[in-house]
Structure formats: structure tokens, C-alpha cells
N, C-alpha and C positions, 0 to 999 in steps of 0.2 A: 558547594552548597549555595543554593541562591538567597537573597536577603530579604526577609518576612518585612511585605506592607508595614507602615507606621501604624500604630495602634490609635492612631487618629481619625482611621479610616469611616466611616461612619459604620460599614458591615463587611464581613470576607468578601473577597474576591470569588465569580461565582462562572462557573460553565457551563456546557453544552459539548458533546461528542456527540457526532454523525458519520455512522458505518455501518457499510452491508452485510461486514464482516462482523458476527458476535465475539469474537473472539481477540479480534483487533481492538472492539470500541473496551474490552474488560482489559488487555493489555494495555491500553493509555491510558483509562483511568489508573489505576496501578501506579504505571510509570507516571503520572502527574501526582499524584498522590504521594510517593517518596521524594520528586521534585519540588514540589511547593504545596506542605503540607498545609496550610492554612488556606487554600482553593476549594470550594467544595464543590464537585461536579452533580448539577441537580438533575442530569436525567441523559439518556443516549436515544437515538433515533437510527432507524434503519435506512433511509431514503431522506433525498430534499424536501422533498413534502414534508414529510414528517418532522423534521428538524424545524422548519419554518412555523409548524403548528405548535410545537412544544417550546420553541422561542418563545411566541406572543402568550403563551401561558406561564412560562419561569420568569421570561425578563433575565437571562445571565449575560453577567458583562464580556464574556470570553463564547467565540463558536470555535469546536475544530471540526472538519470539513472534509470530509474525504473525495478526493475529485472525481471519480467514478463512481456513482450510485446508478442505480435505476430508475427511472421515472426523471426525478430532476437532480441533474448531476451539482457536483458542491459549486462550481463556481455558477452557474446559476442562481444558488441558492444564495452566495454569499454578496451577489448584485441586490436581493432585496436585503440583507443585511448591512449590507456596509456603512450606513449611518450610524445604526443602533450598536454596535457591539465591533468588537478587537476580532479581527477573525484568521484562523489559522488553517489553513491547507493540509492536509496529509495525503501525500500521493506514491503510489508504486514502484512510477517510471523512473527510468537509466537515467542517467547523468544529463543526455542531452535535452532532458524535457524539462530539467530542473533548472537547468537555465535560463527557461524562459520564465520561470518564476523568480529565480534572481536578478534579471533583468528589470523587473518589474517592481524590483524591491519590496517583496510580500513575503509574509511570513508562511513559512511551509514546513514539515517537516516529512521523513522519509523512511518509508516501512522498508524492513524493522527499524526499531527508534532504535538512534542513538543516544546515550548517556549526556553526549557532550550538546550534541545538536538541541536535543532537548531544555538543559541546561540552561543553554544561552538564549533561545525563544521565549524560556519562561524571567528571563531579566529582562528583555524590551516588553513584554508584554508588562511588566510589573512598573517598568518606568512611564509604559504609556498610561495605563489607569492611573498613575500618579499625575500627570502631566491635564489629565484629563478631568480632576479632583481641582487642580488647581483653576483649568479653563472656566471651569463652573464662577468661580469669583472673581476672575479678571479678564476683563473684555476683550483688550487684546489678545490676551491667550486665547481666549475663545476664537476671535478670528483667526488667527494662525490653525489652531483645530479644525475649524470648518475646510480651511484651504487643503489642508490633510488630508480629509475625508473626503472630498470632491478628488483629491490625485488616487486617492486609491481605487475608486468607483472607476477613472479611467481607466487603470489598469487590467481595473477587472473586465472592462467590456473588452480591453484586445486580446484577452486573455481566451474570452466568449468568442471573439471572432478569429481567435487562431484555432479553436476546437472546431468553427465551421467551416471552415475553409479545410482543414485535413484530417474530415471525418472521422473528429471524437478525439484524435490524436495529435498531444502539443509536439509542436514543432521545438526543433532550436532555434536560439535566440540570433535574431535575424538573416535566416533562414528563409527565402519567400515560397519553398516547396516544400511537400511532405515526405519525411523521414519515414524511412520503414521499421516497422514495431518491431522494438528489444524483444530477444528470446526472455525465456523467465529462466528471472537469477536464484527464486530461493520459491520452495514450496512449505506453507503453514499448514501444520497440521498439531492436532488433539494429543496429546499422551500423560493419560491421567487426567490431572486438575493443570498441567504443564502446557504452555504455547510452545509449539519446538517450531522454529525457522528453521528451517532445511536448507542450505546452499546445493544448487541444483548439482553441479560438478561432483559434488560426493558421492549423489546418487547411484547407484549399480544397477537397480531393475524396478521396473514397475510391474505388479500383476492382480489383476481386476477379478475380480466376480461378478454377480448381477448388481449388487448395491454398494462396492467400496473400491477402493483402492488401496493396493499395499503397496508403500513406499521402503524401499531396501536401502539403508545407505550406511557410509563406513562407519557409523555409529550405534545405528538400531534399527529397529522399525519403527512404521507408524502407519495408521486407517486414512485416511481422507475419502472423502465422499465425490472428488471430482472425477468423471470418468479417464478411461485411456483415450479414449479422440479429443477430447477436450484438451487434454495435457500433450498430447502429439501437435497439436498447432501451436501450441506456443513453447514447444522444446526447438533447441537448436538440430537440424536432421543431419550435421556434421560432427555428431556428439553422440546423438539417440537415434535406434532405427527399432520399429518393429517389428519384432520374429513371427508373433504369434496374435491371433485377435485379444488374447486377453495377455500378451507379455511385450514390454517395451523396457530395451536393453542398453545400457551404456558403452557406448563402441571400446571406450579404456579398457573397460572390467573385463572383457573376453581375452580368458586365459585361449582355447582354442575352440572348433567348431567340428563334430562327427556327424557324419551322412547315419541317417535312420531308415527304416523301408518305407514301402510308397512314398518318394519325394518328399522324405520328412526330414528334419535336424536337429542335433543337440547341441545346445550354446553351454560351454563349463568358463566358469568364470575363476578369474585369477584371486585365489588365497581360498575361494570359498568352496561346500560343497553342494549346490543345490546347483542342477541341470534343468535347463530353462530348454523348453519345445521350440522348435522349428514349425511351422506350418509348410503345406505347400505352397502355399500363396506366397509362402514371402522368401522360400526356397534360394529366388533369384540374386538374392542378397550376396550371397554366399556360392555362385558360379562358380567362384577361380581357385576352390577350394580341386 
């Protein structure tokens, strides 16, 4: 449990969440919410724009920041922030992208949130607005602050210019070439009023219609709205191959594979009973059968 501001404070500690995701920016409030109840989050934004707009209207001492948006991405947004406001990262990437935010010594945290991670952001965050209460009355403090605020402004533009240099995608920390993009580790999806994180490896089958996705995996189902080609580029193809235009299958799960007429197939998968189609198209898969 983290330790609630002094009651000296002049007013709550106040925020800002920016994410493309609705679901993500209701999951953090949430998870800030049970972390440091005395935070009151005044509003969420979809994009850096937008985040930027609804800044200069609340004024909250805290941004979190997601680093892929649309339009203008968070660390962009978080270059005209960084004077005004405590700003916090939230990003997707593997391990080796995070490093270069630890590198940089910036605050970030890592969908899905952890308990702990979280935790311990929301105590620097809480020592800095303290620290920051006191700069106001003493001058040197105040210097020391400003020289703060200037390293982290630097940070952030290398930060700007490793995303330009390896088109969109941080690099590892020092690194002077671009890494190739992590498969995806966990898929978010709706069930109920519930955020369910899906780790991808659970996964057994994906199978599409015209407007959803059904996600199968050793726990339940679940709808998402992302298509099958979308989620085929960013699946591992030494993991997942597609059988069918609308079925993509976990190479584990396949208990075995029976030939169909005209150059069709049936994929049966192991424990379960539901026979997933072959197409011909992808036939070839399945040769050495």
C-alpha cells in the first residue's frame, strides 16, 4: 500500500490517462484508483492531440501516456509536456524496448499492469509532487527542479529520435540498429464488464466472421473486433499457421489432421471436439501427411 500525500497538500493529486485503447485507459484508472486512492483522474483522451487539449483545460499534475497513438504518438506529446506535469509512459513492447526507457530513467509502465510495477511508480510519483511542493518555497530546490526537467526533456527527444531512425520502433538500449518487431505476447479482449489479457500461447484457434473475431483458448472464449490478417502479422508463424481464410490455428493444439474431398482438410485438435476446415489454398501445409 502506497503512502497518502500529507494533508498539507494544498489539493489531491490530479491526472490525465491517454489511450487508443478504451478499455486499457478504464483498466488504469481502475488500477490507479485501488493504488492511490486519493488521485483523482480528471478525464482520458484517445490520441496526443487530444490529450494535449484536455491538458491545457484540467491542468493535472500527472500524464499517463501511451506510446503508440494515432495522430501524435505519447512521446511526442509528452516533449510539449514535460515542463508542466509528472509524465508516465505506458507501452506494449518486449523487454528490449523497455530498456530503452530504463535507460533513460523515465517512468513507464507495461501492459498489462502489474500490481507491483505499478505500486512502486505511484511512490516516485508521489515523492516527486512532494519534492515539487517544496521547490515552490526554496530556491534552490527549485534550481535542482528545473535541471530535472531539462534531463528529462533530453531524454525524451532521444527517445523521439530512436523512434525516427527505426521507423516507429524503440530500439534496445544502445543498440545503433533496428530490432525486429516482437510477436504479440497477449491479446485484450471484452468478456462481460471483464478486461481478459489473453497470453497468446494459450491460444488454440482463431475464427473470424465478417465483423469479429473468436478467440479460443484453454480457458474460454472471447469476441474481439480485430480481423484474422491483422492478427496473422503479428502472430509468431512458428507457432500459428492458417488453415482456412477465416481459421487460424495453434500448431500445439493439433491433435491430428484428415484429408477431405477436393483438396480439403480437417484439423482436430487435442482434448477438444470441434474440427477446424482445411482449405485448398493452404492444403500445402499439410503435404507430408
Amino acid at each position: 500500500m502506497t503512502s497518502p500525500l500529507p494533508s498539507s497538500f494544498p489539493k489531491p493529486p490530479t491526472a490525465l490517462i491517454a489511450d487508443d485503447e478504451p478499455l486499457l485507459r478504464d483498466s488504469l484508472a481502475r488500477a490507479l484508483k485501488a493504488a492511490w486512492p486519493e488521485l483523482d483522474v480528471l478525464g482520458q483522451a484517445r490520441n496526443g492531440r487530444e490529450a494535449l487539449e484536455l491538458f491545457e483545460e484540467l491542468q493535472p499534475d500527472i500524464v499517463f501516456l501511451d506510446v503508440h497513438m494515432p495522430g501524435l504518438n505519447g512521446i511526442e506529446a509528452a516533449r510539449q509536456l514535460a515542463r508542466r506535469a509528472q509524465i508516465v509512459f505506458v507501452t506494449a513492447f518486449d523487454q528490449y524496448a523497455v530498456q530503452a526507457f530504463e535507460q533513460g530513467a523515465l517512468d513507464y509502465l507495461v501492459k498489462p499492469l502489474e500490481d507491483k510495477r505499478l505500486a512502486d511508480t505511484v511512490q516516485r510519483l508521489q515523492e516527486r509532487l512532494r519534492e515539487r511542493e517544496a521547490s515552490a518555497a526554496t530556491p534552490a530546490t527549485s534550481n535542482a527542479a528545473q535541471a530535472t526537467t531539462q534531463a528529462l526533456e533530453d531524454r525524451i527527444e532521444r527517445l523521439l529520435a530512436q523512434l525516427a531512425r527505426n521507423g516507429d520502433a524503440l530500439p534496445a538500449a544502445g543498440s545503433g540498429s533496428a530490432q525486429p518487431k516482437p510477436y504479440l505476447q497477449w491479446i485484450r479482449a471484452s468478456v462481460g464488464s471483464t478486461l481478459k489479457l489473453i497470453p497468446v500461447d494459450d491460444i488454440i484457434y482463431l475464427r473470424s466472421d465478417e465483423k469479429y473475431t473468436l478467440v479460443v483458448w484453454s480457458e474460454g472464449e472471447a469476441l474481439i473486433r480485430t480481423p484474422i490478417r491483422e492478427l496473422m502479422e503479428q502472430l509468431d508463424p512458428q507457432k500459428f499457421v492458417q488453415v482456412h481464410r477465416s481459421v487460424v490455428v495453434n500448431l500445439h493444439a493439433i491433435s491430428h489432421v484428415t484429408r477431405g474431398a477436393n483438396e480439403t482438410a480437417d484439423v482436430h485438435l487435442r482434448g477438444r471436439s470441434e474440427v477446424l476446415p482445411v482449405s485448398r489454398s493452404y492444403l500445402h501445409l499439410f503435404r507430408q501427411m
